[in-house]
SEROBA-987186 format. One record per residue (C-alpha): residue in one letter; x, y, z. Coordinates in Angstrom, 2 decimals. Layout:
N
node residu = A; x = X; y = Y; z = Z
...
//
This chain:
341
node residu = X; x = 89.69; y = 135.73; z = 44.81
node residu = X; x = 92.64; y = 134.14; z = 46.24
node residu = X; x = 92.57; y = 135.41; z = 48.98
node residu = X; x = 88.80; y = 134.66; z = 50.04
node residu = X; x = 89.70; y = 131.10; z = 48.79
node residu = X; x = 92.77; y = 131.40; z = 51.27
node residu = X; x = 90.38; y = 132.25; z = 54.35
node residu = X; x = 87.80; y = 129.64; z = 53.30
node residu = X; x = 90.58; y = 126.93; z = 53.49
node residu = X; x = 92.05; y = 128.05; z = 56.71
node residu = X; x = 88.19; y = 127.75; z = 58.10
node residu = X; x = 87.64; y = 124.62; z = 56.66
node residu = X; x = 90.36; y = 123.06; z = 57.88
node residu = X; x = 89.82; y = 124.22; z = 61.36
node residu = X; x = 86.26; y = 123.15; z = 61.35
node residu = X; x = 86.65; y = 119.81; z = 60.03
node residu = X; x = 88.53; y = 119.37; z = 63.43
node residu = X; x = 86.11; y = 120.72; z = 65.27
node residu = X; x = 83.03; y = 119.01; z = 63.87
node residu = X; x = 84.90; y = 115.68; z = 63.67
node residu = X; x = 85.46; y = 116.28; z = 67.77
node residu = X; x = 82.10; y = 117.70; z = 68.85
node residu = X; x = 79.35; y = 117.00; z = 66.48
node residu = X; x = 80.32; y = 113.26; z = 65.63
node residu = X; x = 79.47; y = 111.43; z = 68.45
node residu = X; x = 77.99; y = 108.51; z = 69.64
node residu = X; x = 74.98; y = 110.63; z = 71.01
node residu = X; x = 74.50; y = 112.13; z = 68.11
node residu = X; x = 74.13; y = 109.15; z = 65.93
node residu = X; x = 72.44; y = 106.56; z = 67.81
node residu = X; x = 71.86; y = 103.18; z = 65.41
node residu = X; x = 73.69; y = 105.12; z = 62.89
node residu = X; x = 76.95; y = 103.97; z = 62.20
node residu = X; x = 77.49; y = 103.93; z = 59.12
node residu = X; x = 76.50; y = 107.53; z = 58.81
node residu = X; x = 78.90; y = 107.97; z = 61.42
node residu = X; x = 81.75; y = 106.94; z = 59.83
node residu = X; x = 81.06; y = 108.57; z = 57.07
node residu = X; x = 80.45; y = 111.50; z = 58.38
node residu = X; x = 84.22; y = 111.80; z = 60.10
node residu = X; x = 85.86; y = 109.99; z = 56.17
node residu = X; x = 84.06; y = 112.85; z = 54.63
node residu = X; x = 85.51; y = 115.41; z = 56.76
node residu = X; x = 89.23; y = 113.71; z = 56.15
node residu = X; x = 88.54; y = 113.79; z = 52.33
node residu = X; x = 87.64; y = 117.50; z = 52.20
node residu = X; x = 89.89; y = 118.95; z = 54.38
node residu = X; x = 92.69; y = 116.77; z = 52.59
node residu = X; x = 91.51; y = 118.13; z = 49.05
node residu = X; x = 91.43; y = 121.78; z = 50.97
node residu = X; x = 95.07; y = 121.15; z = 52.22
node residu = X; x = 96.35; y = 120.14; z = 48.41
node residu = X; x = 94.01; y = 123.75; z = 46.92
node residu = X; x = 96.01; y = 125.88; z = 49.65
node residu = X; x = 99.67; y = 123.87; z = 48.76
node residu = X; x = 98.71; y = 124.85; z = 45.13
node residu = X; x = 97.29; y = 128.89; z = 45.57
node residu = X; x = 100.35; y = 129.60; z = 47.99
node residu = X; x = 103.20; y = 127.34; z = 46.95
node residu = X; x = 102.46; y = 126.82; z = 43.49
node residu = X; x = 102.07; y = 122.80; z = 44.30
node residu = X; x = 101.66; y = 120.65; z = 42.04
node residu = X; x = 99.75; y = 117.73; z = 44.05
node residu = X; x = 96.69; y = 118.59; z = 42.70
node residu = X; x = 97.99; y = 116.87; z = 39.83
node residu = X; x = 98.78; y = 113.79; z = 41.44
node residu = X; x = 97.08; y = 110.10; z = 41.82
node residu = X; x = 96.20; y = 110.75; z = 45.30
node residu = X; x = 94.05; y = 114.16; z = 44.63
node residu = X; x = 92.42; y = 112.15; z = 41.91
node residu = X; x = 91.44; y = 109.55; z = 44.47
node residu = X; x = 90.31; y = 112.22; z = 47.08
node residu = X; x = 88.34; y = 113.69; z = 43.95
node residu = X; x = 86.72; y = 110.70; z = 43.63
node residu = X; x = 85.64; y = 109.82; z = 47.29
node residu = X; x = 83.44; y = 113.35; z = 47.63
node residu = X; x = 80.40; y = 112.07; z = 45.97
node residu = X; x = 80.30; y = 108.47; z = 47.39
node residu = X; x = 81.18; y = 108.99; z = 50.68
node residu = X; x = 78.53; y = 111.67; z = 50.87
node residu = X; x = 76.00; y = 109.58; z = 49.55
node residu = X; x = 76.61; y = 106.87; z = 52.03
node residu = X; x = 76.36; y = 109.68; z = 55.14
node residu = X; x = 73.36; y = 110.74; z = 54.08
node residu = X; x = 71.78; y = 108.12; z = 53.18
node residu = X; x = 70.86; y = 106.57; z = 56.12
node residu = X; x = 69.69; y = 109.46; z = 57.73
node residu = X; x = 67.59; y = 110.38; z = 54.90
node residu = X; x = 65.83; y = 106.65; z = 54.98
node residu = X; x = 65.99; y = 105.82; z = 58.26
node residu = X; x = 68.05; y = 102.74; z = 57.71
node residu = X; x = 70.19; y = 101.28; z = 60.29
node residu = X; x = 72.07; y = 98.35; z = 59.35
node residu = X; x = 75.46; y = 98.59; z = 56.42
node residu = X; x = 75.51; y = 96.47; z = 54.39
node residu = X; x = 78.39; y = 94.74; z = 51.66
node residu = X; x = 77.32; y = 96.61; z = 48.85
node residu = X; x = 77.49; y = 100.10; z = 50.31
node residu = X; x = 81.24; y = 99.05; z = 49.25
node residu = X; x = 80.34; y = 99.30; z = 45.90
node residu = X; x = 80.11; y = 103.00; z = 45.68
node residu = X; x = 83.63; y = 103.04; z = 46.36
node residu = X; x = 84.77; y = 101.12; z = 42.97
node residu = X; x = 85.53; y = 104.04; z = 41.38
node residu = X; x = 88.31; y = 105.10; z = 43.51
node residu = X; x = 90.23; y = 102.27; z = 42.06
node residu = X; x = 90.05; y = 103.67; z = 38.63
node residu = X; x = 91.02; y = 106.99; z = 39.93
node residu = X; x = 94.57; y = 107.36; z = 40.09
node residu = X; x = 95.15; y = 105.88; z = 36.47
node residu = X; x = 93.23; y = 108.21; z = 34.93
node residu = X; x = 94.58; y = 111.48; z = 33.07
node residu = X; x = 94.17; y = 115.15; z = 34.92
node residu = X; x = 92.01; y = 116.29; z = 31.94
node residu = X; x = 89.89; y = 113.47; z = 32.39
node residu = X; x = 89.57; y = 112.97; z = 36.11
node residu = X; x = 88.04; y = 116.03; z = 37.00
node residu = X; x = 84.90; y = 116.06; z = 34.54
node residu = X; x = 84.49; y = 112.43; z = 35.65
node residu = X; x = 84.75; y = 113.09; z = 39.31
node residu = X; x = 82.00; y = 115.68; z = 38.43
node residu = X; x = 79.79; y = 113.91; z = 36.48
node residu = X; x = 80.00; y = 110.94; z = 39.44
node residu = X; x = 78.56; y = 113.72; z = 41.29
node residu = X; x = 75.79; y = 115.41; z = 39.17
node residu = X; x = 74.72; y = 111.37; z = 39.45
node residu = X; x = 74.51; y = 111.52; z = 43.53
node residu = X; x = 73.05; y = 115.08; z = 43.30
node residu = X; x = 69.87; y = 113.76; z = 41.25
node residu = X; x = 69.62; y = 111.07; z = 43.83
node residu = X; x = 69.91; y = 113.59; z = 46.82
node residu = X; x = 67.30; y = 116.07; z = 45.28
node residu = X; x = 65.05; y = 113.36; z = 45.35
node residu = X; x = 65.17; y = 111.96; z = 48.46
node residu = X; x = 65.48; y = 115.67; z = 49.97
node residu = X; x = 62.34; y = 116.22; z = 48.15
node residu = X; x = 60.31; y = 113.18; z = 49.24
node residu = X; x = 60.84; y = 114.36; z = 53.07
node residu = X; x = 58.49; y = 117.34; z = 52.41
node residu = X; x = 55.73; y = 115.31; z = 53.67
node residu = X; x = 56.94; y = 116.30; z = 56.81
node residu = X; x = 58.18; y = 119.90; z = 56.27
node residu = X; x = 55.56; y = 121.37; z = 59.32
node residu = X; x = 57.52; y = 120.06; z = 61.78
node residu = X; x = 61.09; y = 119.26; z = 59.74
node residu = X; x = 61.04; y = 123.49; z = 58.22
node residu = X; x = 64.40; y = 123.88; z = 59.69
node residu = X; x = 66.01; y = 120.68; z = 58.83
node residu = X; x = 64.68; y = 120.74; z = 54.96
node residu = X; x = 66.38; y = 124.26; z = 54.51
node residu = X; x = 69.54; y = 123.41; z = 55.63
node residu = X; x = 69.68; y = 120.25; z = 53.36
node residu = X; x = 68.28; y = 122.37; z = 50.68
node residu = X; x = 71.52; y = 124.73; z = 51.62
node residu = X; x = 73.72; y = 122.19; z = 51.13
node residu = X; x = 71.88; y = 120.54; z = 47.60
node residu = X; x = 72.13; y = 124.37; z = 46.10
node residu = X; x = 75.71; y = 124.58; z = 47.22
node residu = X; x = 76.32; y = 120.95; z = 45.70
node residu = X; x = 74.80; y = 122.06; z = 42.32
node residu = X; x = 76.97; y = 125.47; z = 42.36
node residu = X; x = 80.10; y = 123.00; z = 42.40
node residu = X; x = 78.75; y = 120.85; z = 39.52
node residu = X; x = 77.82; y = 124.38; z = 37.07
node residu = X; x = 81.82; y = 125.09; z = 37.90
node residu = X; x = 82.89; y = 121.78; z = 37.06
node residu = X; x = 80.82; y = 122.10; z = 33.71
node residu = X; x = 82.41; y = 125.38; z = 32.92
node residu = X; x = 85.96; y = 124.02; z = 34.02
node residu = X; x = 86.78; y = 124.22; z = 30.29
node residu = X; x = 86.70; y = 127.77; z = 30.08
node residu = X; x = 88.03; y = 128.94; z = 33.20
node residu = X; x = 92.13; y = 129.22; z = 34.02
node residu = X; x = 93.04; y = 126.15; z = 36.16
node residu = X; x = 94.19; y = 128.76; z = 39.15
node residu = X; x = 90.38; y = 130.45; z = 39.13
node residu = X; x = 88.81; y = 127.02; z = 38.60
node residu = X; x = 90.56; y = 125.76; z = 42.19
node residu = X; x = 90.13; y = 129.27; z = 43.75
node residu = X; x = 86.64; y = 129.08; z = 43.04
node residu = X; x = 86.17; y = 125.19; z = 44.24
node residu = X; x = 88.08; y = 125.19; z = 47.17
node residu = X; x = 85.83; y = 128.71; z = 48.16
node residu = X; x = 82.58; y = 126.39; z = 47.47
node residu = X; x = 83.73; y = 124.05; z = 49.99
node residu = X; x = 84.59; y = 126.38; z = 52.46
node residu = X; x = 81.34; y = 127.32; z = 51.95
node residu = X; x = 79.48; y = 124.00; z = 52.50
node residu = X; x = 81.49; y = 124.40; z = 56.29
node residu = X; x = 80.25; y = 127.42; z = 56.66
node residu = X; x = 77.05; y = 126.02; z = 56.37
node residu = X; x = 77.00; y = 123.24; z = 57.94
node residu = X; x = 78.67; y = 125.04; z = 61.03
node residu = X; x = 75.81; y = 127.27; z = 61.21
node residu = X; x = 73.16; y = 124.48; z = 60.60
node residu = X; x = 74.86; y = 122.43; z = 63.87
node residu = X; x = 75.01; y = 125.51; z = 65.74
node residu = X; x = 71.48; y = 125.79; z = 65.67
node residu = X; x = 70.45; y = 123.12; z = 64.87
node residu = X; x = 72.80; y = 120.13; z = 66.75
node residu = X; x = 69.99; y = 117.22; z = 66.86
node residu = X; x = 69.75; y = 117.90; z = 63.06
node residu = X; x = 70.57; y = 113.92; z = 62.37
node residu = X; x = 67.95; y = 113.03; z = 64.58
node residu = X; x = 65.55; y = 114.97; z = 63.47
node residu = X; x = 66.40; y = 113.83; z = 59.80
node residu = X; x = 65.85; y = 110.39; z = 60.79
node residu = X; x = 62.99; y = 110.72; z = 62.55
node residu = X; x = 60.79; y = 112.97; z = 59.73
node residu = X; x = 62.53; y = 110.41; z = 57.29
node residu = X; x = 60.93; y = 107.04; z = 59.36
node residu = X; x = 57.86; y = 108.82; z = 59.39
node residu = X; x = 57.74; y = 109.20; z = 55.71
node residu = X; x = 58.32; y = 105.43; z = 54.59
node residu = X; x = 56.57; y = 104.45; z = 57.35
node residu = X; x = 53.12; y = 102.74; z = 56.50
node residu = X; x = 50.43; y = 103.87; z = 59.60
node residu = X; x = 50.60; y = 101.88; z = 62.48
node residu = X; x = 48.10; y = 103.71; z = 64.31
node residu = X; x = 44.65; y = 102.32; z = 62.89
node residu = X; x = 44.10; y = 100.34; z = 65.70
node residu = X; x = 45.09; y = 103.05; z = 68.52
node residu = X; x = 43.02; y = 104.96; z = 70.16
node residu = X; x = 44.90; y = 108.03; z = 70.04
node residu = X; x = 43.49; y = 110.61; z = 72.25
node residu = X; x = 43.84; y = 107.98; z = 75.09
node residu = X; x = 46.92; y = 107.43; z = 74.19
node residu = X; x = 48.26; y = 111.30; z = 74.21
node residu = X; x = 46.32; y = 111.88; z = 77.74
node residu = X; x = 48.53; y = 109.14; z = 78.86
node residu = X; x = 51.91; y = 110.43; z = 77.16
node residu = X; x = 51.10; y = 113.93; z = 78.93
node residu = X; x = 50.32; y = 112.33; z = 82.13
node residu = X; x = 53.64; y = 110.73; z = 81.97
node residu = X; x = 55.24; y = 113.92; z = 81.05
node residu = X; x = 53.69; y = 116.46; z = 83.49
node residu = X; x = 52.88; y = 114.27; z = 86.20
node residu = X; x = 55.71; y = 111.64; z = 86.42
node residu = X; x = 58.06; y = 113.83; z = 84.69
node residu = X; x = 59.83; y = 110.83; z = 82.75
node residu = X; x = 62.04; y = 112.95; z = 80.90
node residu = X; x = 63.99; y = 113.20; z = 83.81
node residu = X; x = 65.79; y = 110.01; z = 83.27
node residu = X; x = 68.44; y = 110.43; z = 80.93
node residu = X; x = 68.37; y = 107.15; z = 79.49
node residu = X; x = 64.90; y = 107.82; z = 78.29
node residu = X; x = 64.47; y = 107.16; z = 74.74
node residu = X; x = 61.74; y = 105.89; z = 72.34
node residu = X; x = 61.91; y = 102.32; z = 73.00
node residu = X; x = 61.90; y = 102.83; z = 76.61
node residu = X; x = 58.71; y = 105.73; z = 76.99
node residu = X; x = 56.78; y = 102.90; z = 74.06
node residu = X; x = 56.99; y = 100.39; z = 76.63
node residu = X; x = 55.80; y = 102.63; z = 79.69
node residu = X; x = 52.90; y = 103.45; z = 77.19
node residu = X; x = 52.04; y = 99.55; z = 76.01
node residu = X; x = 52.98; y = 100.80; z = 72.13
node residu = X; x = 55.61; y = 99.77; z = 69.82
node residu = X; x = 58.07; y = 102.55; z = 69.16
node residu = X; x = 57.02; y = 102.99; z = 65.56
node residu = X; x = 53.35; y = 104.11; z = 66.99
node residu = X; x = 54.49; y = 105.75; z = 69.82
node residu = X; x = 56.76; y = 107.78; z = 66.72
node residu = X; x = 54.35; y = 108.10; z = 64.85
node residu = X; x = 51.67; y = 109.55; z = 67.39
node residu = X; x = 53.90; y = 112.22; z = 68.16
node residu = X; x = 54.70; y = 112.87; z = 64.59
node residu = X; x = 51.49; y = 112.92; z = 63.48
node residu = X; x = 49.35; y = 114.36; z = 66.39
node residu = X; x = 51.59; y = 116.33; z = 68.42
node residu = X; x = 53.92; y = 117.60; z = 64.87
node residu = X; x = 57.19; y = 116.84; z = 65.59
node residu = X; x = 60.18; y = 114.46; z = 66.45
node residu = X; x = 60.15; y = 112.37; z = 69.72
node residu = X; x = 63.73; y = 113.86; z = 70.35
node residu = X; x = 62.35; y = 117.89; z = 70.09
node residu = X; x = 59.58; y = 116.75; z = 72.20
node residu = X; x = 61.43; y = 115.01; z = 74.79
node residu = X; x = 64.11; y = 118.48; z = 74.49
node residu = X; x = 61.38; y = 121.02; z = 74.59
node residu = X; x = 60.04; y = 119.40; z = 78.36
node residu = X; x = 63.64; y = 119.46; z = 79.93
node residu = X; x = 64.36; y = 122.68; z = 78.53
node residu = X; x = 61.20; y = 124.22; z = 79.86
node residu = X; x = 61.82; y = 122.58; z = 83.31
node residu = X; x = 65.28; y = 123.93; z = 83.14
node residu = X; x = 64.14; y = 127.26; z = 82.47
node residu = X; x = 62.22; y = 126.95; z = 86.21
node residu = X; x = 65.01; y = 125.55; z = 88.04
node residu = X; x = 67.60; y = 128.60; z = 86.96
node residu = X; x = 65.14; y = 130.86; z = 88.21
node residu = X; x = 63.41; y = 128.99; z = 91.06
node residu = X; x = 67.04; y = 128.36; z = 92.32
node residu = X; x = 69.35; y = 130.52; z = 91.16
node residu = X; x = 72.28; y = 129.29; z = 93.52
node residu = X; x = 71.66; y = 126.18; z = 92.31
node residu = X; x = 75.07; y = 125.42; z = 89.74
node residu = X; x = 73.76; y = 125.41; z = 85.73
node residu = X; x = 75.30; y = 121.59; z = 84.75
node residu = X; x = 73.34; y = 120.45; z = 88.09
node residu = X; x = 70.28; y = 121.68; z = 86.42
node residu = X; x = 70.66; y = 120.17; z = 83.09
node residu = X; x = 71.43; y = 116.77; z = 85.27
node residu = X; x = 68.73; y = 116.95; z = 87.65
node residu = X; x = 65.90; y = 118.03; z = 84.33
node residu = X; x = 67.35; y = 114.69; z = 82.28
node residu = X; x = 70.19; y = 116.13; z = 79.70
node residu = X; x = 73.59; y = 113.96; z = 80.16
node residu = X; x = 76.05; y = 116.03; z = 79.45
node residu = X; x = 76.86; y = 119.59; z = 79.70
node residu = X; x = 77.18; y = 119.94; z = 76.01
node residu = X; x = 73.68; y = 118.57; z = 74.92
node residu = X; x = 72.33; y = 120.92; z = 77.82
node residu = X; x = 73.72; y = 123.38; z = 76.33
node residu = X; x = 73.19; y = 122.94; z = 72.63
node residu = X; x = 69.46; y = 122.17; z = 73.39
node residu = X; x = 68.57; y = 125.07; z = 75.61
node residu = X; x = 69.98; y = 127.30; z = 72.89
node residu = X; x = 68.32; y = 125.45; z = 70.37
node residu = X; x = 65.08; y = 126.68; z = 71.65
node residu = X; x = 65.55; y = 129.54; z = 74.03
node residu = X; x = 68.46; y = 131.31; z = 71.81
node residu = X; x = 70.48; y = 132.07; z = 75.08
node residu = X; x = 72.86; y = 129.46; z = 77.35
node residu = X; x = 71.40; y = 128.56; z = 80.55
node residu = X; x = 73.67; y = 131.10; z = 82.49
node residu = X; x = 72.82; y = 134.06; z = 79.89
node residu = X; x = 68.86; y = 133.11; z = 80.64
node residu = X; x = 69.28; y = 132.79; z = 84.08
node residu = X; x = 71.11; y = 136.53; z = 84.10
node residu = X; x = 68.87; y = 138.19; z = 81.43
node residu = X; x = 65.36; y = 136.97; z = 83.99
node residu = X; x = 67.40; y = 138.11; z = 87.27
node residu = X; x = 67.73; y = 141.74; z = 85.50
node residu = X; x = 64.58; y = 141.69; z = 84.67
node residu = X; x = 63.06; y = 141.11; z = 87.97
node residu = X; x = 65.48; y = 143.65; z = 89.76
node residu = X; x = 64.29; y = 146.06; z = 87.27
node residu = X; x = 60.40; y = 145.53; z = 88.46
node residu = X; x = 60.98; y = 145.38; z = 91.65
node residu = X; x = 62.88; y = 148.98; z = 91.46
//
């Protein structure tokens, strides 16, 4: 058991860093920064609890006794909350008394080992009930957010493993009990790794199915099928998603709609996220220029179809294709040799 717990840590700790460099960026969370922030303080506070479980199953430590564990302990739940809780309401703005869920820290460090952790677990049970909820209230959208839901679902199930330990904490040895925890979070990075890999607009798309479902309709006074000839005029004929500043403000004007109806046609009519739809054209025009001009270098083609960056070319073309660019571009030019022999 140690040993797996060992291997967990060692993973989390390296993808923390990772995560923290590649996933949390500015692109990723556009209007979101308080989610933002979070995001990277949550990564600090679990790989910092990981770094006191492995200082305790190598060396015998003793840290995870101390007032600063306790306060790490403590942070899990709150700082979690306030990550996910924009995204999962589509709000944009902080405000004072998101500072509120961190009161509890200040109690923290005075309180006695036996007691902190059953606290610190209880604290959590509280922001788990809360989290099933609002998890549960996106299903509205679950035909075009299927992906998303299970991956939050993941991490909800993996959340309620770690409260059943701490509720049996009082019949296991303390050595299994942090064995056991410090695996669970090295699960949650496992998951989460695999839910970015695949899935690396996954905050967008949250906040998109999320608007969509507090959202009151904006559309009765659209006519919609005019208004989605129009969107795929703009798309096939004047290719818009070539600019890379295109966003949903920017294609609502172009169209004479607010953004929330412009969101909410493509939501509702189309059945999915502005961001997938605006991806699934520049990936699709991609996959034409790699083979209509294959000497033509890979990043130029995820410039010159709208993407800008290499790295959201790439995360988006194997988002939907399951391949990088140059594996696609390969895989088709084997293909054709082979027919033409």
């Amino acid at each position: 058991m140690d040993t797996l717990a060992l291997l967990l840590i060692g993973f989390s700790l390296f993808s923390a860093l990772i995560t923290a460099r590649t996933h949390f960026q500015c692109a990723n969370y556009k209007g979101q920064l308080l989610s933002q922030s979070m995001g990277i303080l949550l990564l600090v506070v679990l790989a910092g609890l990981q770094a006191a479980h492995f200082a305790y199953l190598q060396h015998a430590s003793l840290f995870i006794h101390s007032p600063m564990y306790a306060v790490l302990l403590f942070a899990v739940a709150p700082t979690f909350y306030l990550f996910s809780s924009p995204l999962l309401h589509a709000e944009t703005t902080p405000r004072w008394w998101h500072l509120l869920h961190f009161v509890p820290l200040l109690i923290a460090p005075w309180l006695p080992f036996a007691y902190a952790l059953p606290l610190a677990f209880a604290l959590g049970a509280g922001y788990l009930l809360w989290l099933a909820r609002s998890v549960y209230a996106l299903r509205a959208q679950r035909s075009q957010f299927r992906q998303e839901l299970w991956a939050l679902a993941g991490v909800l199930l993996l959340a309620l493993l770690v409260l059943l330990l701490g509720l049996g904490l009082p019949w296991l040895s303390e050595r299994v009990f942090f064995s056991v925890y410090a695996s669970a979070i090295g699960g949650a990075f496992l998951l989460i790794s695999m839910a970015l890999y695949t899935m690396p607009q996954l905050p967008t798309e949250v906040v998109e199915a999320a608007r969509e479902t507090y959202a009151v309709s904006t559309l009765s006074q659209v006519d919609c099928e005019q208004m989605l000839t129009r969107l795929g005029n703009l798309m096939d004929q004047e290719q818009v998603y070539q600019n890379p500043d295109l966003d949903l403000a920017l294609l609502a004007e172009r169209m004479k709609l607010s953004p929330h109806q412009l969101s909410e046609l493509i939501n509702t009519r189309i059945g999915k996220g502005f961001s997938r739809y605006i991806r699934e054209y520049r990936v699709e025009a991609a996959e034409d220029l790699l083979l209509d001009k294959p000497s033509m270098p890979v990043l130029s083609v995820g410039l010159e179809v709208g993407f800008s960056s290499q790295s959201n070319f790439y995360d988006a073309f194997r988002e939907l294709s399951g391949m990088t660019p140059g594996q696609f571009r390969k895989v088709h030019q084997v293909l054709a040799q082979g027919s033409g022999d």
